[in-house]
C-alpha positions as CSV (number, residue, x, y, z in Angstrom):
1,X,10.6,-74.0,-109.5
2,X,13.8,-74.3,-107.3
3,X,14.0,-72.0,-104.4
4,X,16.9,-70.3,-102.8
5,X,16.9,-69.1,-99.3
6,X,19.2,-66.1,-98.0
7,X,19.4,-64.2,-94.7
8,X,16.7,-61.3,-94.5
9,X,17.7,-57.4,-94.9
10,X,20.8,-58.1,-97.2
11,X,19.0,-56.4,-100.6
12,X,21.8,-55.3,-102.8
13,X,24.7,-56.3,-101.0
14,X,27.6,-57.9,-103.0
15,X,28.3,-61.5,-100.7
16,X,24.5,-61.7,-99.6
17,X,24.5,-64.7,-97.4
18,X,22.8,-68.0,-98.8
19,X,21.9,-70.0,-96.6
20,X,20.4,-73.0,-98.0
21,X,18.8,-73.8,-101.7
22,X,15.5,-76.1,-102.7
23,X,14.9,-77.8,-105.6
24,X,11.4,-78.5,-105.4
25,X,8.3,-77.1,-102.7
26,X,9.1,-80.4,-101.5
27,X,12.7,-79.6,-100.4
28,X,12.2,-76.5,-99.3
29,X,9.2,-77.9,-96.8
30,X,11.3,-80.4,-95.4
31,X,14.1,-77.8,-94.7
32,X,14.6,-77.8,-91.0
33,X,14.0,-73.4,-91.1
34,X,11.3,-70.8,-89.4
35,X,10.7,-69.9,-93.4
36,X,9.5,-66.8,-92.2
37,X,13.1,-65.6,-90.9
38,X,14.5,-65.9,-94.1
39,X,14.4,-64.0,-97.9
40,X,13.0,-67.0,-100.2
41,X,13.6,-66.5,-104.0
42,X,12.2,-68.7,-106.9
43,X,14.0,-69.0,-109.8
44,X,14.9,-71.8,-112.6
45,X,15.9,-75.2,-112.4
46,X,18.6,-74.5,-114.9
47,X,20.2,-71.7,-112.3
48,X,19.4,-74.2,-109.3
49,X,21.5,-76.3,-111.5
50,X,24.7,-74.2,-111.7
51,X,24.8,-73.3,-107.9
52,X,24.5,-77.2,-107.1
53,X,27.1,-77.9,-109.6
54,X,29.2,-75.0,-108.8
55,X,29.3,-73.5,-112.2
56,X,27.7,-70.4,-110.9
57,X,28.0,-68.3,-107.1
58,X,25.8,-65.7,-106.0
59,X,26.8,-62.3,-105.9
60,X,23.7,-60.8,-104.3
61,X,19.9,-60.5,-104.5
62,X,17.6,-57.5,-104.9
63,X,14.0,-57.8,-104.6
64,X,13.5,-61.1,-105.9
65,X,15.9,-61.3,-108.4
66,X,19.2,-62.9,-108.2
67,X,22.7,-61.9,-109.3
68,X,25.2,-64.9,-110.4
69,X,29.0,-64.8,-111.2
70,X,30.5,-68.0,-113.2
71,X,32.7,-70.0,-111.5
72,X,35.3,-72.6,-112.2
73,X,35.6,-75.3,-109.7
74,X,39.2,-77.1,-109.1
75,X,40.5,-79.4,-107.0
76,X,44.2,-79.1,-107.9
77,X,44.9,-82.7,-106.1
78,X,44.0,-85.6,-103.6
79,X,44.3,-83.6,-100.7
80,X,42.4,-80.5,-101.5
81,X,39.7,-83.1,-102.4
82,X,40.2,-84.8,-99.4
83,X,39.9,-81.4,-97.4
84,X,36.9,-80.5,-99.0
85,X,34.9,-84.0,-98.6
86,X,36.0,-83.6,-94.9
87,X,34.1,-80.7,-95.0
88,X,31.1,-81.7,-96.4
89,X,31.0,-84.6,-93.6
90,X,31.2,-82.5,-90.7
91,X,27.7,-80.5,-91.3
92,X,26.3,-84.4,-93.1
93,X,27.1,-85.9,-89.5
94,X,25.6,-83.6,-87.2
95,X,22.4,-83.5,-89.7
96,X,22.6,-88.0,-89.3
97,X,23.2,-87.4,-85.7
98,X,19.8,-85.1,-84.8
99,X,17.7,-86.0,-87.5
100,X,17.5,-89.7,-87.1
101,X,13.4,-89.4,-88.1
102,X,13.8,-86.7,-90.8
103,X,12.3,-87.8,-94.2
104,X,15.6,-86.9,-95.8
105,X,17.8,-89.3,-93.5
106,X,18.4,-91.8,-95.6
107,X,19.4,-90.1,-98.8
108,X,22.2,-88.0,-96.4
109,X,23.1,-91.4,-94.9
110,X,23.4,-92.8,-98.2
111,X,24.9,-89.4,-99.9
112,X,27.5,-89.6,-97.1
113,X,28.4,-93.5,-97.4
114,X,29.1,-92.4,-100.5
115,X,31.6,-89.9,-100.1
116,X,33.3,-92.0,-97.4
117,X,33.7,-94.7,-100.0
118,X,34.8,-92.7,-103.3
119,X,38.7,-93.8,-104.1
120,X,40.8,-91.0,-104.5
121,X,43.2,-92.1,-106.5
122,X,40.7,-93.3,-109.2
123,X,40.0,-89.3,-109.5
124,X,42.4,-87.7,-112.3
125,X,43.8,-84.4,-111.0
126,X,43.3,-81.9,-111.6
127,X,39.6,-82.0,-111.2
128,X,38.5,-79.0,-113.0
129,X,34.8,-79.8,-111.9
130,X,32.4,-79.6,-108.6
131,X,32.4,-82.8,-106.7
132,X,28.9,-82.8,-107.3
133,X,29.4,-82.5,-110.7
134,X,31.7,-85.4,-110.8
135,X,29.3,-87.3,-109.4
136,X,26.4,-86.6,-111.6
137,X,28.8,-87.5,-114.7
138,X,29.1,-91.3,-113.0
139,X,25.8,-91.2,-112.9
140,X,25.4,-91.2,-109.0
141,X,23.6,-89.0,-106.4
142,X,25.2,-85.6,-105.8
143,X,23.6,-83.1,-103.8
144,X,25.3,-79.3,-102.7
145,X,25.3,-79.3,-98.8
146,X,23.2,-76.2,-99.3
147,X,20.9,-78.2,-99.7
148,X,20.8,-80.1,-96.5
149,X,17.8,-79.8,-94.1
């Protein structure tokens, strides 16, 4: 089962805050989090799946269930792809920077080497897919930063 992890107290409200998702016990153990601060809800691979790919976004959770919208992701051209991989390297770095003995450390090193290097202009615009989607169609690592420890 595949874990998703959301700010306490926010039951039935439309935009409830996730904060980070887990594929596996594994992942969720390794998570750098006081577990007990924060609403954990199981739920399937296959919807883990859509969040990481961004085929799906959360609209809220009540009890332990959890409410998805579909989504559509689009990158209309190089620079709003550019944008977003800056993004994604900001949180990557500080993660590399204080977690130099995490178990995960490599993987984000590695995940982030890999964003640095991807060529832009071998991307055909628009991208009508997540980033982590277009990875996992080359056949390389992709991982949602939600999923960062």
């Amino acid at each position: 089962m595949s874990f998703f992890i959301f700010t306490k107290n926010f039951d039935n409200i439309s935009g409830s805050f996730l904060y980070r998702i887990a594929e596996n016990q594994d992942d969720l153990n390794n998570l750098n989090i006081n577990q007990s601060d924060y609403k954990i809800i199981e739920d399937s691979q296959e919807n883990f799946n859509a969040v990481k790919y961004g085929t799906k976004i959360i609209n809220k959770y009540n009890n332990n269930e959890i409410f998805y919208d579909n989504h559509t992701p689009k990158f209309l051209n190089k620079e709003k792809l550019q944008e977003h991989i800056y993004g994604l390297c900001v949180p990557i770095n500080d993660f590399l920077y204080s977690n130099k003995n995490h178990s995960q450390y490599n993987q984000w090193n590695n995940y982030k080497n890999q964003l640095d290097s991807l060529n832009l202009n071998n991307v055909e615009y628009p991208l009508n897919k997540s980033l982590e989607q277009y990875f996992n169609d080359l056949g390389q690592p992709s991982y949602s930063i939600l999923q960062l420890p």
